[in-house]
C-alpha positions in Angstrom: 0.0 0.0 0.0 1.8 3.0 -1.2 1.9 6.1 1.8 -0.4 9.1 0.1 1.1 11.5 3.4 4.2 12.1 0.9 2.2 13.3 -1.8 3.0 16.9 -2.5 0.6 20.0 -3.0 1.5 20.8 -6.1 0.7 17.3 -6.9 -2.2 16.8 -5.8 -3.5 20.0 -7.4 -2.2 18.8 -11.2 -4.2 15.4 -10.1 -7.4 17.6 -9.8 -6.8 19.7 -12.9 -6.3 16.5 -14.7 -9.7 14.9 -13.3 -11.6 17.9 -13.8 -11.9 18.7 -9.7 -11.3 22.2 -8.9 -8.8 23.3 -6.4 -9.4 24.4 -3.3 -10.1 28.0 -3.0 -8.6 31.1 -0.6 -11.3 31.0 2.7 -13.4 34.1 2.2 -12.7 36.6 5.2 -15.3 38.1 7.4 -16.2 41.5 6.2 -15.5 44.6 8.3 -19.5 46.6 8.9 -20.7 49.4 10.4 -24.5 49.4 10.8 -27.2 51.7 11.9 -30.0 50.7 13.9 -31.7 48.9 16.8 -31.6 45.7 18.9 -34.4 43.4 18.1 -36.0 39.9 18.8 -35.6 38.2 15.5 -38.4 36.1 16.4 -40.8 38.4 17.5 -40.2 40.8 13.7 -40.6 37.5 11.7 -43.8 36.7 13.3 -44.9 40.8 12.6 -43.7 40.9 9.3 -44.1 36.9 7.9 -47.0 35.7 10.7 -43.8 33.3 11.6 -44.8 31.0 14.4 -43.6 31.7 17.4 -43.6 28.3 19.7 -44.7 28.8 23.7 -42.5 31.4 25.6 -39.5 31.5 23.6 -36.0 32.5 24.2 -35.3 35.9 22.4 -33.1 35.6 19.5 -31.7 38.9 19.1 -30.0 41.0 16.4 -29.8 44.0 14.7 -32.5 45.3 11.9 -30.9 48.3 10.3 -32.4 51.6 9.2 -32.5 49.8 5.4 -34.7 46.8 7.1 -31.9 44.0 6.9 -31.7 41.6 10.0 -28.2 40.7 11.6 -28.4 38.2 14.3 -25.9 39.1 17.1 -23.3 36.4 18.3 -22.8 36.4 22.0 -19.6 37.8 22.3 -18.2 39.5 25.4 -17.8 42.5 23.5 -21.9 42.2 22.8 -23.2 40.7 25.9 -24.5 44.1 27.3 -26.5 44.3 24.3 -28.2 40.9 25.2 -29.3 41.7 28.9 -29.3 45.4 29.1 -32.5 46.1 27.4 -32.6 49.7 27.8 -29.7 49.6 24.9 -32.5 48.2 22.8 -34.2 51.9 23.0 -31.6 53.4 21.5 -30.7 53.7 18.0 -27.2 52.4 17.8 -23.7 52.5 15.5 -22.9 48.8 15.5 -19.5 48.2 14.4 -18.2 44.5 14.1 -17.3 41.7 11.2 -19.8 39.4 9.4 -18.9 36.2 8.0 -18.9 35.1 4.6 -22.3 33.8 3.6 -24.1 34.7 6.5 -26.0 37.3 8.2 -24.2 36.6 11.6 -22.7 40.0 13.1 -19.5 39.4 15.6 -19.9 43.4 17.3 -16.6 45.4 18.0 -17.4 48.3 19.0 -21.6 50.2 19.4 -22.1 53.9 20.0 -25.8 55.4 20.5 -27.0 57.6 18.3 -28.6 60.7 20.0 -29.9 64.0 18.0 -27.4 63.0 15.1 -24.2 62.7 17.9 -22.7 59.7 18.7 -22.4 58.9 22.0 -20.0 56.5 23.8 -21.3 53.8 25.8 -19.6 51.8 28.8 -20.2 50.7 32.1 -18.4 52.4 34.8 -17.7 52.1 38.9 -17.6 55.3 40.8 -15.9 53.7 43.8 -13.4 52.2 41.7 -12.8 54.3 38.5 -13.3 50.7 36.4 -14.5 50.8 33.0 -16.5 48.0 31.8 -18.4 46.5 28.3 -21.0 44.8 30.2 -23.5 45.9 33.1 -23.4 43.9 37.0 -20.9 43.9 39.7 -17.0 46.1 39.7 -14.5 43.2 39.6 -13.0 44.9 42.1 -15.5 46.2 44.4 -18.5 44.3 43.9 -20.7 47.6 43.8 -23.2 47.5 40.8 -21.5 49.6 37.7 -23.5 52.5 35.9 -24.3 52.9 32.7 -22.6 56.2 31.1 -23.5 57.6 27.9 -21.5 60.5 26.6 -20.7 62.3 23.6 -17.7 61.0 21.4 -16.4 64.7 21.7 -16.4 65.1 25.4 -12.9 63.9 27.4 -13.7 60.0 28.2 -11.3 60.3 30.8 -13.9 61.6 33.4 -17.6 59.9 33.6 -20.5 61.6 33.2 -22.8 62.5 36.4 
């Protein structure tokens, strides 16, 4: 039994060619977004819009539906997890910023700013006791004391929190 391990790339490729089989092709990167608009449950707008059925008291599926009227569902990502359990973030019309992956709809968020009167508005969690800055809402590492959710102007110093 001859050892195929030794085969070369190049090989293999010409083998292809010769059989008709295409060659692999370069993976298709995730796509770098910036997207206007609100925090939704996916479910609840497909059973509004397409009388989708929605099964007992279900989970919320959430994601993004942007001032055009596409739907982005949000991956749970410790960058994103205030936007899955703070829900007064899904009030505000937001600048999502993040990466979605080839052939999909699925939104991996970097970075979200709230949009209020046409400014953007930086949003973090912060303990007064402590001076931490956070991405999510609950207890200061340090401190244990619940953090606060700021909201500020991009144009104002970050350095000091807001009252």
């Amino acid at each position: 039994m001859r050892n195929f391990k030794r085969l070369s790339p190049l090989f293999v490729i010409l083998v292809l060619l010769i059989i008709g089989a295409k060659p692999p092709t370069e993976k298709s990167e995730p796509k770098d977004v910036k997207l206007r608009g609100k925090i939704v449950c996916l479910a609840e707008e497909m059973h509004i819009h397409y009388k989708v059925e929605r099964f007992g008291n279900h989970a919320p599926l959430y994601g993004v539906k942007t001032e055009e009227g596409e739907y982005y569902t949000l991956l749970r990502t410790s960058l994103a997890e205030a936007l899955f359990v703070d829900e007064r973030l899904h009030e505000k019309n937001l600048e999502i910023s993040g990466r979605v992956f080839p052939k999909t709809q699925l939104l991996e968020v970097t970075r979200f700013l709230s949009i209020r009167d046409g400014v953007l508005h930086d949003l973090y969690y912060y303990c007064d006791t402590c001076y931490i800055r956070t991405v999510a809402p609950g207890n200061c590492d340090c401190c244990q004391a619940p953090v606060v959710l700021i909201e500020r102007p991009l144009d104002v110093d970050s350095t000091i929190p807001s009252p």
